[in-house]
BARO-957599 format. One record per residue (C-alpha): residue number from 0; x, y, z. Coordinates in Angstrom, 3 decimals. Example, Ala and Ser with C-alpha at 12.3 -4.5 7.8 and 13.67 -1.06 7.14 Angstrom:
// residues 2
PT_0_12.300_-4.500_7.800
PT_1_13.670_-1.060_7.140
This chain:
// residues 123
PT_0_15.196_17.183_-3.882
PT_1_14.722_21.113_-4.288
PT_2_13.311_20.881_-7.816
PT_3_9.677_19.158_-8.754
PT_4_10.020_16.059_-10.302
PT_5_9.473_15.319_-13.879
PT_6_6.487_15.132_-15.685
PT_7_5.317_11.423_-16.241
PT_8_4.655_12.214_-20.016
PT_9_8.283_14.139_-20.645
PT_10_10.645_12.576_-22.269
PT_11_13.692_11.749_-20.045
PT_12_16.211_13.749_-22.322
PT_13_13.735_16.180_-23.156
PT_14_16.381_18.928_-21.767
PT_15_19.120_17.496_-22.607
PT_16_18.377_17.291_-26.866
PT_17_20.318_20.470_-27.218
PT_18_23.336_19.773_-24.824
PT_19_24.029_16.388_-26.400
PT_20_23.764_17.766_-29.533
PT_21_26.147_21.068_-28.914
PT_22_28.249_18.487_-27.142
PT_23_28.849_16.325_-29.973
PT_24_29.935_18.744_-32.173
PT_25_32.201_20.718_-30.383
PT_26_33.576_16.820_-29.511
PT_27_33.866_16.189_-33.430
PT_28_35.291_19.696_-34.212
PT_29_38.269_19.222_-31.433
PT_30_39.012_15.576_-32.172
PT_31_38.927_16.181_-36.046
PT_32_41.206_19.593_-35.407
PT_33_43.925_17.748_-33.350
PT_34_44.165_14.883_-35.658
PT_35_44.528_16.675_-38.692
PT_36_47.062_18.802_-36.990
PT_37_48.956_15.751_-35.570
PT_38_48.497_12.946_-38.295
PT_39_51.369_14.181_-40.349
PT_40_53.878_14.094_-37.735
PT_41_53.248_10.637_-36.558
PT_42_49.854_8.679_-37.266
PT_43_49.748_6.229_-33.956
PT_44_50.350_9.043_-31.676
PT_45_47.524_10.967_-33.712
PT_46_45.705_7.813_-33.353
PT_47_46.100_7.619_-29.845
PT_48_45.725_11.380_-28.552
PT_49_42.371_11.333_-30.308
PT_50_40.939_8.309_-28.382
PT_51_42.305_9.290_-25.074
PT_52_40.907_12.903_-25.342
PT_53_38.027_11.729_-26.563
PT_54_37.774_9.378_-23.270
PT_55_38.225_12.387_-20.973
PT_56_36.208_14.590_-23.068
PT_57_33.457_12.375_-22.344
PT_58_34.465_12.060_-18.487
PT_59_34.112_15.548_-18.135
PT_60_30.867_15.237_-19.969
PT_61_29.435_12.974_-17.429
PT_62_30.063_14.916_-14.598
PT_63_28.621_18.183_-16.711
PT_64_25.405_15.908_-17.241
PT_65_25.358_15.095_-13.962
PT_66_23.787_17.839_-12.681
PT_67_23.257_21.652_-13.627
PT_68_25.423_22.926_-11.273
PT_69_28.733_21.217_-10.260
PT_70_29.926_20.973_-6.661
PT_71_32.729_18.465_-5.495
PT_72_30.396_16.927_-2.858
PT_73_28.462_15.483_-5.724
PT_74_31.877_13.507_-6.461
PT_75_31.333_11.770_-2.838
PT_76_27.466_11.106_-3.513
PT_77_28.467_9.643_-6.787
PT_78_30.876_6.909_-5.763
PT_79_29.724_4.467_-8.795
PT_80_30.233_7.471_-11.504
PT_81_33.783_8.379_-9.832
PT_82_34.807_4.554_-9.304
PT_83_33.248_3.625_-13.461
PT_84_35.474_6.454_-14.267
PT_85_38.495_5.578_-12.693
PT_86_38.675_2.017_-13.691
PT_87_37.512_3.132_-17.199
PT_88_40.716_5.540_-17.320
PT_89_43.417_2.625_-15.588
PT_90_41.967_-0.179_-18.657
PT_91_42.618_2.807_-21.203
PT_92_46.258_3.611_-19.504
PT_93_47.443_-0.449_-19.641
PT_94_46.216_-0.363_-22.616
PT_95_48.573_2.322_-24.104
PT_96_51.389_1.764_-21.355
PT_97_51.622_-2.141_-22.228
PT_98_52.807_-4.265_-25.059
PT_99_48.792_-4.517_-25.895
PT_100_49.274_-0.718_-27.535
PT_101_50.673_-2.975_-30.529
PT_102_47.480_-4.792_-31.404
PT_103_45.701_-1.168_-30.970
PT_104_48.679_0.191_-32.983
PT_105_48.388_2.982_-29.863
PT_106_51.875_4.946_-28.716
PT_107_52.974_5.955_-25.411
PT_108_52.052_9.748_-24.279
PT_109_54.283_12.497_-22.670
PT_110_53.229_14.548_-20.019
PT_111_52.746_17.471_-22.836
PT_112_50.342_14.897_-24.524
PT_113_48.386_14.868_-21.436
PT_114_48.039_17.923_-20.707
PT_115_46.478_18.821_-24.206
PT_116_44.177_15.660_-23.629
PT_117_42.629_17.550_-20.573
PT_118_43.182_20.928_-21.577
PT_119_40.602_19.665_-25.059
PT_120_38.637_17.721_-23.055
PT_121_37.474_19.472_-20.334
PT_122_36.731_22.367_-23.118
């Protein structure tokens, strides 16, 4: 409420062109980096660390978008973002810690998995 209000006649994402697209391509660059580094090892689990970091990569993204400058009392303002976002992460977690990672030809994920999921994705 401290900044004017958009002009009618702007585009909505009229400040946002460059962000989404210096976004994307630091998203492509770390996704196509860590699967050609992991695809020889073991293709599922390359499979699989790409789509989950690219899931929190795009959490963090969200809350980045969200406003220009992050505060954790936007997280309690927020409760749809925060509660989308949590239910969008526990679907994603059955579906690679249940017999459905099969059909998805997805593997399960060690805690050293994780943390280079968040450490890329919160890049």
């Amino acid at each position: 409420m401290q900044r004017k209000p958009r002009d009618k006649k702007e585009h909505i994402l009229s400040h946002s062109t460059k962000f989404i697209l210096i976004i994307s391509v630091i998203e492509f660059v770390v996704l196509f980096g860590l699967f050609l580094q992991r695809q020889n090892a073991d293709l599922e689990k390359a499979r699989t660390l790409v789509i989950t970091t690219s899931i929190v990569f795009q959490f963090f993204v969200s809350f980045s978008v969200r406003s220009e400058k992050f505060n954790f009392r936007e997280l309690k303002m927020n409760l749809y973002l925060v509660g989308s976002i949590a239910l969008a992460l526990i679907l994603h977690l059955i579906l690679i810690y249940s017999p459905l990672n099969i059909w998805f030809k997805f593997t399960s994920l060690g805690a050293s998995d994780w943390l280079t999921i968040i450490g890329l994705g919160s890049i």
